[in-house]
N, C-alpha and C positions, 0 to 999 in steps of 0.2 A: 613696188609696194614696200613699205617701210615696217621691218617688225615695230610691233608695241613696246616700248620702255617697261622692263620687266620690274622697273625701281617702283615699288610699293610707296616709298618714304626715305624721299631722299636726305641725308645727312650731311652738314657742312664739317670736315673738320679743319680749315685752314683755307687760306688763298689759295683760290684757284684749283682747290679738291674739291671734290664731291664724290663721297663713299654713298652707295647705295646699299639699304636694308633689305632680303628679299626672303619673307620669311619660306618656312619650308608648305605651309598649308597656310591659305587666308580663311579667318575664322569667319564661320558663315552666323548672317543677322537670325534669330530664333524666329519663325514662321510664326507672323503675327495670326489669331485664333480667327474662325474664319466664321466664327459666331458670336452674337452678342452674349456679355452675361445673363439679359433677361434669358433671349434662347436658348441658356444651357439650364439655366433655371426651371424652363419648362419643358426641357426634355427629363433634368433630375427630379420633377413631378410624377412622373411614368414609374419612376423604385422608388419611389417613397410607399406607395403600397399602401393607399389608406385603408382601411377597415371597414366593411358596411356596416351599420349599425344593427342591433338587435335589440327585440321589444320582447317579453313578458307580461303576460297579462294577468289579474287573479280577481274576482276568483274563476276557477276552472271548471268545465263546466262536467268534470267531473264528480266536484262535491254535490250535484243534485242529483235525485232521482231519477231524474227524466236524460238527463248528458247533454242537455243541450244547454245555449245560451240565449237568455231572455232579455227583454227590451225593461229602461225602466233600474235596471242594474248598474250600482257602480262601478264600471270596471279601473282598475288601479295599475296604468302598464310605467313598464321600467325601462328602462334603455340602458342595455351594455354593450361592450366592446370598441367603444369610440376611446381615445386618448387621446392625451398630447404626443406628440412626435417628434423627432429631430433625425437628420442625414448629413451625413458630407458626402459629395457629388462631386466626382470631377471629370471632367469631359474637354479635351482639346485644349489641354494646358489650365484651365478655369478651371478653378475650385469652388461649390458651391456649397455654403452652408443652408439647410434650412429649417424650419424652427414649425411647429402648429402648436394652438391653445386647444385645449377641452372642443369641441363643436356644439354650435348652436342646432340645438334637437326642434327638429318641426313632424309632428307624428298629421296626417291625414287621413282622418276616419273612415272615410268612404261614400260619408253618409252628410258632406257639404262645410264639417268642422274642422278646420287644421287649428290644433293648438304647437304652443313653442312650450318647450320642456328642456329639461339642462339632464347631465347622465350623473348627477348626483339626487333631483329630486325628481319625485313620480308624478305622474300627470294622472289626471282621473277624469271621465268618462262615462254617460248614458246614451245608449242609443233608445230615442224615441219611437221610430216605425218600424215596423218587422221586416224585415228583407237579408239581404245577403251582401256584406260589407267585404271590401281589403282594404286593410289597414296600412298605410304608407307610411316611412322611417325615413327621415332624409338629417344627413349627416350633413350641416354647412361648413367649411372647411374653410380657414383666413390661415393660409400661410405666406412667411415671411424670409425674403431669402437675403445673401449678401454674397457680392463677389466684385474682386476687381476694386473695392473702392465704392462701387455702387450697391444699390439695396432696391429689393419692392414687398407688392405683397400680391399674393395669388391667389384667387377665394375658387373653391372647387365644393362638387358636393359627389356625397354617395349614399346609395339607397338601396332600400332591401324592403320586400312587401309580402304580406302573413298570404296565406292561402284564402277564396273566398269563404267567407263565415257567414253564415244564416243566425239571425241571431231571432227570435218570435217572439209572440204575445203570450202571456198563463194567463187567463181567468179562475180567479176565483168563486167559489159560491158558498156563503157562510149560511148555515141551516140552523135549528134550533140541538142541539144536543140532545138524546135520548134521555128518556128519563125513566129509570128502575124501578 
């Protein structure tokens, strides 16, 4: 058996010569990534750390007499803690930027209504029948990422839900006023 020609790159310089190059380490090719960009993208979905949304509602049913809350009432809820976002992510040589807008607010009454709501303006709200609602908060999430050359978008949601709430019926009864 024949050893292997240790000549990495052989070099001519003249007739009938030939000078061999051999370096002292061959430089090794960079371990191509063993993931797509998209797949690094939705692993850097996982730290991005969206926010569940949160809702306020008013009025409370503290300002009445009674503490509870009644059917027929408009209640006026808010949504905070959603924002825009950004991350660099890098994972197995890929770096990944990503980017989210504002989220698209869809609150769910409980009670058969989902209205869309944005977390700069308030949504407002009657419940007609007496019973006992949770109120559902969903965060829709359009994120945008880039790596590599390549780009997409990644829509996710997140959500947070009130405790149940009974909300009932007051009857009134208007009588004649006494008279002195």
């Amino acid at each position: 058996m024949s050893e292997p020609d240790p000549c990495v790159t052989p070099v001519y310089v003249g007739i009938g010569k030939i000078t061999c190059f051999i370096p002292d380490e061959v430089p090794q090719q960079a371990a191509a990534p063993s993931i797509t960009p998209e797949q690094a993208a939705q692993h850097a979905l996982a730290s991005l750390q969206l926010p569940e949304p949160s809702v306020t509602y008013t009025p409370s049913p503290r300002v009445n007499p009674w503490g509870k809350h009644f059917i027929g009432v408009p209640y006026r809820y808010v949504v905070t803690g959603v924002s825009a976002q950004s991350l660099t992510h890098s994972e197995q040589g890929i770096t990944i930027e990503m980017t989210t807008t504002d989220p698209v607010i869809t609150i769910d009454h409980g009670d058969g209504t989902i209205q869309q709501c944005s977390t700069t303006h308030a949504c407002t709200h009657r419940y007609q029948d007496p019973g006992t609602y949770i109120t559902t908060v969903t965060a829709h999430w359009s994120i945008t990422w880039e790596a590599l050359g390549q780009s997409g978008t990644i829509t996710t949601t997140t959500t947070s839900s009130s405790p149940p709430t009974r909300y009932h019926e007051i009857h009134t009864l208007l009588t004649e006023p006494k008279q002195n």
